[in-house]
C-alpha positions as a printed NumPy array, in Angstrom:
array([[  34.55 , -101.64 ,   74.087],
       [  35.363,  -99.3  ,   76.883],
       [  33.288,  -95.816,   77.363],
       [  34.94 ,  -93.271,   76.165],
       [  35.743,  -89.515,   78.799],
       [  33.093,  -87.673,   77.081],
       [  33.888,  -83.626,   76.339],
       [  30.938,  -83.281,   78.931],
       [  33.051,  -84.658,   81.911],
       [  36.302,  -82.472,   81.364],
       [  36.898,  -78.902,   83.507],
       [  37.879,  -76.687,   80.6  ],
       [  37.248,  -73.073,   82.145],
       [  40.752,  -70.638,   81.3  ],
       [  42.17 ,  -73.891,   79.575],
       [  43.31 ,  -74.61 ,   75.808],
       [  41.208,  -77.208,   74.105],
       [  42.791,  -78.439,   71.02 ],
       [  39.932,  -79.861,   69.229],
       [  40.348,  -82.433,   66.451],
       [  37.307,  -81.845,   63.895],
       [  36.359,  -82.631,   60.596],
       [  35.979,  -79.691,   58.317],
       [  36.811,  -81.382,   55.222],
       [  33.91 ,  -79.701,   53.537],
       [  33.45 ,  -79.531,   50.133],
       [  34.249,  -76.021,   47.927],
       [  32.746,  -74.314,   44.919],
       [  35.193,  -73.171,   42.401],
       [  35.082,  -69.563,   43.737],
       [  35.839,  -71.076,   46.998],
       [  32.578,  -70.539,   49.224],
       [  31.393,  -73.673,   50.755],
       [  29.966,  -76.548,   49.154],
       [  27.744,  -78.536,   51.924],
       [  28.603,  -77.198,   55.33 ],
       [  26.864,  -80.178,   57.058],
       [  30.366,  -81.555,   58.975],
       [  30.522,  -77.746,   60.34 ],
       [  26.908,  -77.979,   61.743],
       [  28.582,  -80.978,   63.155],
       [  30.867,  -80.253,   65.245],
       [  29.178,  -77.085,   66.725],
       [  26.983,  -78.89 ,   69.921],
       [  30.78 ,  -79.671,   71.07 ],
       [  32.428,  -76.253,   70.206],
       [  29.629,  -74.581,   71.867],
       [  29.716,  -76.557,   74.838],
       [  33.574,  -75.372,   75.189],
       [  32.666,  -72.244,   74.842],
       [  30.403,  -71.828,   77.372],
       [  32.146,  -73.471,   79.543],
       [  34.879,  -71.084,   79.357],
       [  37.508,  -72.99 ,   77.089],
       [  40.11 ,  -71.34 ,   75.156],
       [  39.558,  -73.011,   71.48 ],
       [  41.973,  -74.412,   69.203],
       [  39.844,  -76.016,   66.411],
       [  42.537,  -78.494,   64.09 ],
       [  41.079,  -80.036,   60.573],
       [  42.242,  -81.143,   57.095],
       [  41.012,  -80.054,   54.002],
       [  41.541,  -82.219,   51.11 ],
       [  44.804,  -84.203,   49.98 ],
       [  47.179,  -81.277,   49.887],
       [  50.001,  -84.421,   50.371],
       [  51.896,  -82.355,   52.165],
       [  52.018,  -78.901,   50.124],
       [  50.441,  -75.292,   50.729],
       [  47.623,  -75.517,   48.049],
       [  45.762,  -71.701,   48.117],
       [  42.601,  -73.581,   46.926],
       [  42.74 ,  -75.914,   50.149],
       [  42.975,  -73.128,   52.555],
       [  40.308,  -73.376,   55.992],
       [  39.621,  -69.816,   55.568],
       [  36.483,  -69.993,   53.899],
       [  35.568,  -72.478,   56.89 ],
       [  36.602,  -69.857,   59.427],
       [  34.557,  -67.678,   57.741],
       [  31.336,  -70.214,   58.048],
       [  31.944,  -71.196,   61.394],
       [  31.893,  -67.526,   62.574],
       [  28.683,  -66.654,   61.112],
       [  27.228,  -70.102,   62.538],
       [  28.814,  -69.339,   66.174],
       [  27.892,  -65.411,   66.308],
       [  31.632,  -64.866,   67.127],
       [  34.823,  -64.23 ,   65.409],
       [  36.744,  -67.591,   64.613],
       [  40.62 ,  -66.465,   64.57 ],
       [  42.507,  -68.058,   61.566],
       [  45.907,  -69.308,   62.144],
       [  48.732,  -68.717,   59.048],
       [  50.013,  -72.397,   59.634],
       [  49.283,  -75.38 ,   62.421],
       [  52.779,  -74.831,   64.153],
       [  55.636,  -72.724,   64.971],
       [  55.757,  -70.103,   67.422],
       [  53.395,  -67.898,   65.693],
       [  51.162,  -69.939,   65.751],
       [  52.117,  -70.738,   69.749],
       [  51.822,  -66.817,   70.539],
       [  48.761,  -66.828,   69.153],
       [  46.775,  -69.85 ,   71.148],
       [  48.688,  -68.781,   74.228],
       [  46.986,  -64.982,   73.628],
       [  43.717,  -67.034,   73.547],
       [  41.241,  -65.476,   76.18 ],
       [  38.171,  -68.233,   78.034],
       [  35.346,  -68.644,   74.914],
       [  37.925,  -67.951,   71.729],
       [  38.181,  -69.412,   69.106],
       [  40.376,  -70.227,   66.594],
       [  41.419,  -72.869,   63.979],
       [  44.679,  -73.629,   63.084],
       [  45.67 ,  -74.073,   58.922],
       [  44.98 ,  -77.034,   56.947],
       [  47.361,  -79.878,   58.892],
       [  48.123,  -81.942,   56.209],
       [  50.013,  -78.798,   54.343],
       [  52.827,  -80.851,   56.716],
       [  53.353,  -84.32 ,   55.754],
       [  54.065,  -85.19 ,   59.067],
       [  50.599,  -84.842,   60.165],
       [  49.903,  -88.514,   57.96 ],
       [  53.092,  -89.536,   58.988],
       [  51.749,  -89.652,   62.615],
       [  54.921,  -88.039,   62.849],
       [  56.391,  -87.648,   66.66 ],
       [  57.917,  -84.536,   66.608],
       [  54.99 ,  -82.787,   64.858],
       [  52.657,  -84.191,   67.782],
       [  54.367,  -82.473,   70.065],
       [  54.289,  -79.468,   68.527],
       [  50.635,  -79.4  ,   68.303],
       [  50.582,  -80.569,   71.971],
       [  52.074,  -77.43 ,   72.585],
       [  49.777,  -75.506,   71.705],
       [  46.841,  -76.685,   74.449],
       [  46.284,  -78.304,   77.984],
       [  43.321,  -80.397,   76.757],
       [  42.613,  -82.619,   73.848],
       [  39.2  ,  -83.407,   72.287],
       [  38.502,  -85.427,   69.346],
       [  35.437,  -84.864,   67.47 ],
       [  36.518,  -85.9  ,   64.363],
       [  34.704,  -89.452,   63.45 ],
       [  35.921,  -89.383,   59.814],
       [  39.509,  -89.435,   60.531],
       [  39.342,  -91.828,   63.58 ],
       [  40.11 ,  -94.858,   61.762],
       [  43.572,  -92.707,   60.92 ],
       [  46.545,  -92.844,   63.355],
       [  47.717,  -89.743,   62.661],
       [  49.555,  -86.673,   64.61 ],
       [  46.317,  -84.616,   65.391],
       [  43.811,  -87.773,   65.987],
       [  46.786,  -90.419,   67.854],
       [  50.326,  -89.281,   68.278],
       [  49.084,  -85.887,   70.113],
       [  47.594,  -87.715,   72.906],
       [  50.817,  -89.016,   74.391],
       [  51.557,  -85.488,   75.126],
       [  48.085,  -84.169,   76.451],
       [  45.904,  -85.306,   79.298],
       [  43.05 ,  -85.471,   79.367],
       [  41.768,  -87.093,   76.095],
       [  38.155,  -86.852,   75.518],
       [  35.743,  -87.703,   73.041],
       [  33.686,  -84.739,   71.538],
       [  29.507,  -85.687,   71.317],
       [  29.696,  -86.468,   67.544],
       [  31.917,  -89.187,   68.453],
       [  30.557,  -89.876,   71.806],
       [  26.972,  -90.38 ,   69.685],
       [  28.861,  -92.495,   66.72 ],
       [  30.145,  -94.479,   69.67 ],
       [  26.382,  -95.153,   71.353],
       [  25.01 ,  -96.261,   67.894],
       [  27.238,  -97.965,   65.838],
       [  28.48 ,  -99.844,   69.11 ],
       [  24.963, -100.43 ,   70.586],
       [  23.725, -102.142,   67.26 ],
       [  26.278, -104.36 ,   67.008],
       [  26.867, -105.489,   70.834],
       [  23.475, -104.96 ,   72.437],
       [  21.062, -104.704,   69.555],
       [  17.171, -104.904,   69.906],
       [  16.167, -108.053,   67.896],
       [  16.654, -108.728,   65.015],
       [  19.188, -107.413,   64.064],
       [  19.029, -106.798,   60.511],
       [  22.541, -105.862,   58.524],
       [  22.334, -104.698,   54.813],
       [  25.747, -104.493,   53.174],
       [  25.701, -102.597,   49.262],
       [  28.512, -100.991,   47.514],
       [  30.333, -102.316,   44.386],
       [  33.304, -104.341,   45.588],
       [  33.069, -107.463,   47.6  ],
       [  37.165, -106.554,   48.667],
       [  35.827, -103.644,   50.256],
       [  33.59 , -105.465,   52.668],
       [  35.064, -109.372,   53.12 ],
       [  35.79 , -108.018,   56.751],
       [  32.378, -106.78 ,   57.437],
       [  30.701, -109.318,   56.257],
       [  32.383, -111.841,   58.346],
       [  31.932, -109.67 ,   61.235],
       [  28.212, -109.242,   61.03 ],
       [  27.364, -113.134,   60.005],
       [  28.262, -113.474,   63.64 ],
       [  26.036, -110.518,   64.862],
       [  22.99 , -110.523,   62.827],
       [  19.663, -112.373,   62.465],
       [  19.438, -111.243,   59.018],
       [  22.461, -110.335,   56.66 ],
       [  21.749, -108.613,   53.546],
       [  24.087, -108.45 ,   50.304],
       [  23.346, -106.314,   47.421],
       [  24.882, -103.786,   45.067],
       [  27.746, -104.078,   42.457],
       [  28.852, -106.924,   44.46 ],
       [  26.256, -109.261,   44.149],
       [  27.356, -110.028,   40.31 ],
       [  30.801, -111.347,   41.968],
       [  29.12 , -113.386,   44.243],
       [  26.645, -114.934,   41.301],
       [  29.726, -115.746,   39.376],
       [  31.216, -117.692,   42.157],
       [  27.548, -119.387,   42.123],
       [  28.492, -120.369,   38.316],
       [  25.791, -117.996,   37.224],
       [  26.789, -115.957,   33.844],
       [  26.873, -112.493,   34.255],
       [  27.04 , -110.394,   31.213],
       [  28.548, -107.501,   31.673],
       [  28.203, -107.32 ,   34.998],
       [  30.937, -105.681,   37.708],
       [  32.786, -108.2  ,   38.201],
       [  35.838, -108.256,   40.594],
       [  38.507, -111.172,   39.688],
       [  40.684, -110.994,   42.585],
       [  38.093, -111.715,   44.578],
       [  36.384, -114.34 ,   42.968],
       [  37.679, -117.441,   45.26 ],
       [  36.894, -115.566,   48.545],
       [  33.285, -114.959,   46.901],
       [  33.234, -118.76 ,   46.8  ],
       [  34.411, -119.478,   50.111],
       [  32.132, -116.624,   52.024],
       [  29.274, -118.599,   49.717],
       [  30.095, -121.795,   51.689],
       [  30.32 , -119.705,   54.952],
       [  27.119, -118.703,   54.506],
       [  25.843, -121.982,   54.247],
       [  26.838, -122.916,   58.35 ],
       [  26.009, -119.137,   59.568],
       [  23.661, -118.743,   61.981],
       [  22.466, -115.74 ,   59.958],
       [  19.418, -115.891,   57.667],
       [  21.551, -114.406,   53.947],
       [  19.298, -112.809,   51.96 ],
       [  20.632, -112.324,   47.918],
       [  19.666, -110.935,   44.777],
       [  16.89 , -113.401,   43.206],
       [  16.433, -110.807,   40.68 ],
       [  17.736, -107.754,   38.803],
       [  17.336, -104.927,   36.545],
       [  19.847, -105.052,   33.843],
       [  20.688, -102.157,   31.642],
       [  22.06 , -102.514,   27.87 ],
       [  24.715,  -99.688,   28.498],
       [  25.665,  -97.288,   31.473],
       [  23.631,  -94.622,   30.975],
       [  19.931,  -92.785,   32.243],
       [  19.119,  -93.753,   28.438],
       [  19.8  ,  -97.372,   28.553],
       [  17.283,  -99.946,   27.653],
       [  16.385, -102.154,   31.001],
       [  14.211, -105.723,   32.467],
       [  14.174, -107.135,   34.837],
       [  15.89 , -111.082,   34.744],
       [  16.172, -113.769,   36.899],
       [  20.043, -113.075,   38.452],
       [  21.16 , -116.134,   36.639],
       [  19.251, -115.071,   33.646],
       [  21.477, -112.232,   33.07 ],
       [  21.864, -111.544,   29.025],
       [  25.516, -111.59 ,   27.23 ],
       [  26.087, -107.55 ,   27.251],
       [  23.991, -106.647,   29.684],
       [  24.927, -105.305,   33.177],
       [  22.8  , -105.573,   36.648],
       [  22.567, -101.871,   37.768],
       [  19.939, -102.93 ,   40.563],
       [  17.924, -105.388,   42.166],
       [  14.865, -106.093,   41.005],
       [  10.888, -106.015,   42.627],
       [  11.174, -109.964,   43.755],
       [  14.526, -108.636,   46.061],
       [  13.233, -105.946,   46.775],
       [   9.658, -107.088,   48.45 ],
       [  12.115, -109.595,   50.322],
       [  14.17 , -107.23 ,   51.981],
       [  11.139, -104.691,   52.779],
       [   9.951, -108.072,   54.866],
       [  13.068, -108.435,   56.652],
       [  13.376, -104.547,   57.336],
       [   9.775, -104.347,   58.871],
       [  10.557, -107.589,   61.274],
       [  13.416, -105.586,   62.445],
       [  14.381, -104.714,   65.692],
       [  17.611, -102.716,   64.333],
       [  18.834, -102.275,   60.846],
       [  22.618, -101.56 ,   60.265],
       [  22.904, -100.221,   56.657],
       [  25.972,  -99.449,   54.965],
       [  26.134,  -99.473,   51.136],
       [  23.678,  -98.843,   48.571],
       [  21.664, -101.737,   46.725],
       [  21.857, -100.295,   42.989],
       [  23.596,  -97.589,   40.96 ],
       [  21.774,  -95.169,   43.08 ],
       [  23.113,  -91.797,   41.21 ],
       [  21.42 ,  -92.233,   37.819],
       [  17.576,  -92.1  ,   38.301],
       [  16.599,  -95.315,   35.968],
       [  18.575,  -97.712,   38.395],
       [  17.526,  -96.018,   41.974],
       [  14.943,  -97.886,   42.442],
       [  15.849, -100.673,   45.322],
       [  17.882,  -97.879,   47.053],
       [  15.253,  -95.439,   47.094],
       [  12.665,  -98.603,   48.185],
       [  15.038,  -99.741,   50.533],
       [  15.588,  -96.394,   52.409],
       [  11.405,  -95.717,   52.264],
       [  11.019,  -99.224,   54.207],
       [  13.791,  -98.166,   56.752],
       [  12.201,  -94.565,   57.35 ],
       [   8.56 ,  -95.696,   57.246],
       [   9.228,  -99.004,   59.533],
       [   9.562,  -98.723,   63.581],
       [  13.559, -100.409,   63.995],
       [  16.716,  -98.648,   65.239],
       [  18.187,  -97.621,   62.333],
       [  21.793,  -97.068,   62.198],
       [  23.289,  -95.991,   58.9  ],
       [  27.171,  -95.806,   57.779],
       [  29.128,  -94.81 ,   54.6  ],
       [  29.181,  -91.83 ,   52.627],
       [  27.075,  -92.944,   49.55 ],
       [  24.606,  -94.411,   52.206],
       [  24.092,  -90.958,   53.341],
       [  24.092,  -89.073,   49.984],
       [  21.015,  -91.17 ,   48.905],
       [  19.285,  -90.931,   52.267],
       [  19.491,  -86.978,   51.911],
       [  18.939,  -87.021,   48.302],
       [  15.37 ,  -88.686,   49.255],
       [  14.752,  -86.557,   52.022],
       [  14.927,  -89.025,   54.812],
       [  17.335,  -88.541,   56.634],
       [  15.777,  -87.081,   59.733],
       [  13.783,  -90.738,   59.424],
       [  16.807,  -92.419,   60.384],
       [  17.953,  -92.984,   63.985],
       [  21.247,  -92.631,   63.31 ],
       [  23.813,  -91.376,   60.084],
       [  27.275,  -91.731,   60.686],
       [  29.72 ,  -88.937,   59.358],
       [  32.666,  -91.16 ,   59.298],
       [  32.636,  -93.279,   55.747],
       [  35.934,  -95.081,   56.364],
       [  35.639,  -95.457,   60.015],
       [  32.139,  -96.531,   60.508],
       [  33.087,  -99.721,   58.022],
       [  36.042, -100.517,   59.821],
       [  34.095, -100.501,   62.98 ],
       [  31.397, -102.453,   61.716],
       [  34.52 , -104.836,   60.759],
       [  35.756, -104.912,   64.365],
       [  38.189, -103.309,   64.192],
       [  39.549, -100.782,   66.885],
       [  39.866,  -97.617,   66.125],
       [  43.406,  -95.433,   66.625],
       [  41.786,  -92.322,   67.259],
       [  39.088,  -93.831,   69.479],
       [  41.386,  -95.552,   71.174],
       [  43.865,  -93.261,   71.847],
       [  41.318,  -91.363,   74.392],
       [  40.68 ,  -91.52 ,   77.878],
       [  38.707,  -94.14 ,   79.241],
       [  35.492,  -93.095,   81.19 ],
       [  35.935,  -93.217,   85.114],
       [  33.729,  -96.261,   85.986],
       [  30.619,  -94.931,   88.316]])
């Protein structure tokens, strides 16, 4: 893939930056801010704008408003945050458009800042609609993007706004997203180690197939490994199961089989007797599993072979947790999993919201080399595919 104009190569002094971030934070009831971690975010690239004299016209969703003014999906409690994080008052637009809004950006003076209202109150902003682009163009003379999350969106403020703005750069959260997730894939230090959770195998057929062409080591585990030991003929219990994708379970199996890639699966399991912190568990052989039982996790004999795998490793790519992380009983693997990554001396790269929300829960995430902030995008870039909002920027002037 092509290098991106970086934020850090753009001449922004007396110019409006319309800025594309994610502040789709979560709120208390009352309001206030949940988890302002996406605001910490985006605040190396604000500040850098700032500095550097640019006029600043920050743009985010909140929520799934589809379309509609909701009061309890308002940014103001986010313009509130930012401000006390920046130092500075952070103007709050009453919409995203319309000449209000228009006076307001072009009354804009070099280092202010403001952010515009939620932009999916307008259901054109999904749309990707082309008239509402260009109504956001017109509110700036330069367009950033620093919003990693939505990237895998073609939507007005992340792809139809930069056919009416030049230049196009990428902000440093997404050129840093870029550097990892793309340097593990295409120019890894070996081996390259890939360890793909989460409960549906539908989720990540495209992944998977991806990385068994990039990786020494491929690693399946979480709800989906109970699909995959049906399609072995194993009996599962009650196990998640996932019917539709039964037959391409059977066929990845055979894949597997002629990959290059060493496939590492469940050998073992903890099954529960219900879904519940209170359950009764054991541990069984994974085609061992007992009529009314479910696997929740994987189980020690897994577990010591992935820890060997993760300390060979050169890079790890992680996306996915091994077990029903969120109840205590069947965090186990997970927890393990994430202690082997943080304690071991690999590249470590990881991607997907739950992925994250375990790694913090444990405290480790300043162990990692790398956590991705996009859940969404960073698995459809691990799947290959290109991304509208990355590729709708600039290309980097070769040196």
């Amino acid at each position: 893939m092509n290098r991106k104009l970086s934020v850090a190569d753009v001449e922004v002094r007396g110019k409006r930056v319309f800025v594309r971030v994610d502040f789709n934070v979560p709120l208390n009831p009352d309001g206030t801010i949940k988890n302002d971690t996406r605001i910490k975010a985006s605040l190396p690239t604000i500040k850098h704008l700032i500095g550097k004299g640019g006029r600043l016209i920050l743009a985010s969703h909140l929520g799934r408003p589809k379309g509609e003014v909701k009061e309890d999906m308002r940014l103001r409690p986010v313009a509130k945050r930012l401000g006390e994080l920046l130092g500075k008052d952070v103007k709050m637009a009453s919409d995203c458009v319309g000449p209000e809004v228009e006076k307001m950006a072009n009354s804009l003076r070099d280092a202010d800042v403001m952010l515009l209202e939620n932009l999916r109150f307008h259901k054109q902003e999904e749309k990707n609609d082309p008239q509402f682009s260009k109504q956001l163009a017109a509110l700036a003379d330069v367009y950033v993007n620093d919003a990693f999350g939505t990237a895998h969106r073609a939507h007005a403020s992340t792809e139809g706004i930069t056919r009416h703005l030049k230049p196009c750069a990428a902000g440093f959260l997404i050129d840093k997203e870029l550097k990892y997730l793309g340097e593990s894939l295409d120019n890894p230090k070996r081996p390259l180690v890939a360890i793909i959770g989460g409960a549906k195998v539908s989720t990540k057929i495209g992944v998977i197939r991806n990385l068994l062409k990039k990786v020494d080591t491929l690693v399946l585990g979480g709800g989906m490994t109970y699909t995959f030991a049906k399609a072995q003929g194993y009996e599962i219990g009650a196990s998640l199961f996932e019917a539709e994708t039964f037959d391409t379970a059977k066929q990845l199996l055979g894949e597997f089989k002629g990959a290059k890639a060493k496939v590492l699966m469940a050998e073992d399991c903890l099954v529960a007797d219900k879904f519940d912190a209170s359950a009764q568990t054991k541990i069984v052989a994974i085609d061992k599993i007992p009529a009314g039982w479910q696997g929740v996790d994987i189980g020690p004999k897994t577990t010591a072979k992935i820890i060997e795998a993760i300390k060979g490793a050169g890079t790890i790519v992680w996306n996915g947790p091994v077990g029903v992380f969120e109840i205590e009983p069947f965090a186990k693997g997970t927890r393990a999993v994430a202690q082997a990554i943080a304690a071991g001396g690999a590249i470590s790269v990881l991607g997907g919201g739950e992925t994250a929300t375990a790694v913090k829960e444990y405290k480790l995430t300043d162990k990692m080399t790398h956590v991705s902030t996009g859940g969404g995008a960073s698995l459809e870039f691990l799947e290959g595919i290109e991304l509208p909002g990355i590729k709708a920027l600039d290309d980097a002037k070769q040196k």
